[in-house]
TIKE-8569 format. One line per field, with one value per residue (C-alpha): x, y, z; residue in three letters. Coordinates in steps of 0.2 Angstrom, whole numbers. Layout:
N
east	(X, ...)
north	(Y, ...)
up	(Z, ...)
keke	(ala, ...)
END
This chain:
150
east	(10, 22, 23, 6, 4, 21, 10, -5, 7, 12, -7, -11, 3, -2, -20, -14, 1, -14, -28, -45, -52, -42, -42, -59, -60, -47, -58, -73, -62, -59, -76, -84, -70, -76, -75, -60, -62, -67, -51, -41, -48, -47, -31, -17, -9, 8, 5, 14, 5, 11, -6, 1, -9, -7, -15, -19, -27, -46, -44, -42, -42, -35, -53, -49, -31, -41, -53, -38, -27, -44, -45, -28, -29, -45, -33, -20, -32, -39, -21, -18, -32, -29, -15, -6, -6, 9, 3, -1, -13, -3, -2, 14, 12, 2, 2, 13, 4, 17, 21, 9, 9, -3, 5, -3, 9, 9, 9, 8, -10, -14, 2, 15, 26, 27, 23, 37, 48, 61, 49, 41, 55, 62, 44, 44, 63, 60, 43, 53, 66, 56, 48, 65, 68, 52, 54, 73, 66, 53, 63, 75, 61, 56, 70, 75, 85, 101, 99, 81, 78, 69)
north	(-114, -122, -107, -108, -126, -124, -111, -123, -138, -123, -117, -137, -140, -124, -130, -147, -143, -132, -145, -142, -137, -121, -118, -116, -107, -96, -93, -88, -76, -69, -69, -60, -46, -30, -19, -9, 7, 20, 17, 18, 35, 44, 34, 48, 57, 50, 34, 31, 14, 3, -5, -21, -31, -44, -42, -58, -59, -64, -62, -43, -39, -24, -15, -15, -7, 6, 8, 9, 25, 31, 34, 38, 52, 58, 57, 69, 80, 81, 84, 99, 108, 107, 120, 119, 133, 139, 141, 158, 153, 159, 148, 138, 127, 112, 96, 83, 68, 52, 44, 29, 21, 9, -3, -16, -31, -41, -59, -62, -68, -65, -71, -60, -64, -81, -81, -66, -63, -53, -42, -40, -35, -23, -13, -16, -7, 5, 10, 9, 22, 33, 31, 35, 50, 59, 55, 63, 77, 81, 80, 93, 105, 104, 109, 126, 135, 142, 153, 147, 138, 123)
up	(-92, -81, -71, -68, -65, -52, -43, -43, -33, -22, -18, -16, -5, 6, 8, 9, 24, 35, 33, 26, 42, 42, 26, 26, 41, 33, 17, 28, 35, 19, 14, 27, 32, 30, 16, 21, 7, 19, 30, 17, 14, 30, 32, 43, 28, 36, 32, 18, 6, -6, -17, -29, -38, -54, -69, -67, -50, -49, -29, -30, -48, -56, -53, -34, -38, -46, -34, -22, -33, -33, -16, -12, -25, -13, 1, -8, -12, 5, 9, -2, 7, 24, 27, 42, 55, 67, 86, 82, 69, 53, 38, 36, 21, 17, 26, 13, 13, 14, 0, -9, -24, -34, -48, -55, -61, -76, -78, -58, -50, -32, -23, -28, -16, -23, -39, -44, -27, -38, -45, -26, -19, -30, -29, -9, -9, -21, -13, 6, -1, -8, 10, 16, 7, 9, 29, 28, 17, 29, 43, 36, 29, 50, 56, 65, 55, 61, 76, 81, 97, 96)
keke	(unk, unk, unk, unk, unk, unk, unk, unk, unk, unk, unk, unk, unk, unk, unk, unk, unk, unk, unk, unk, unk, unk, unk, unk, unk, unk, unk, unk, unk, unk, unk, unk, unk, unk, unk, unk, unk, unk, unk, unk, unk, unk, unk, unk, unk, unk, unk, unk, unk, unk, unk, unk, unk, unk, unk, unk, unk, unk, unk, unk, unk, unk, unk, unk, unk, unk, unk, unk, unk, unk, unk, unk, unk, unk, unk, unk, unk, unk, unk, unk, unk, unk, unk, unk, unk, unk, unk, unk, unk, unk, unk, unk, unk, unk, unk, unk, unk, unk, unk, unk, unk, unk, unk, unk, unk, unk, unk, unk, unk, unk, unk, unk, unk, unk, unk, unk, unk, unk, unk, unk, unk, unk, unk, unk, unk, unk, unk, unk, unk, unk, unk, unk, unk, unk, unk, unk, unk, unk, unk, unk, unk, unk, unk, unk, unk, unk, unk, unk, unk, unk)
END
């Protein structure tokens, strides 16, 4: 309970510090951006995403984050089917899409960021080297092999 009412000064002091002007202007801005579902589905295959949300959160509850996995599932999918062909036109694998991932956090509400900054950061620096990894795995499964000009 003290957690919560911290966060509640926090939220206050925000709204407070930027007047009530902007922060309803910021709210409308909120309200009325477009639902963004269809991008995240024909989103580049090598854009890698990260989708957290609280349990907690009554912004973008835990039914968006599974809206979200659903659709970046579709994605991989998509991926899996579309082979990639040399200049020649002969197979050569299946395009890889970059690596996502979709957790939803207990005990945290819509400002993770804030509410749980440890917790944040350790899934953003995990995330960004699994990121890592799958770029320097890609980068060596692209290279010539010994002997072949580049």
């Amino acid at each position: 309970e003290g957690a919560r009412l911290a966060m509640k000064d926090f939220i206050g002091g925000m709204a407070h510090e930027v007047g009530a002007a902007a922060l309803e202007r910021q709210i409308q801005a909120c309200i009325s951006r477009p639902d963004q579902r269809e991008t995240l589905k024909q989103l580049p295959l090598d854009i890698p995403v990260l989708a957290l949300t609280g349990k907690e959160d009554k912004v973008t509850p835990p039914q968006c984050l599974k809206e979200m996995r659903e659709l970046l599932l579709f994605r991989e999918q998509r991926a899996k089917s579309v082979r990639r062909e040399s200049p020649s036109g002969d197979p050569i694998g299946i395009e890889a899409p970059a690596p996502w991932s979709a957790r939803l956090c207990e005990d945290v509400g819509h400002l993770m960021p804030s509410e749980k900054p440890d917790l944040f950061h350790r899934m953003l620096s995990e995330w960004a080297s699994e990121v890592r990894q799958s770029q320097q795995a890609h980068e060596v499964a692209d290279a010539p092999e010994l002997g072949e000009s580049a």
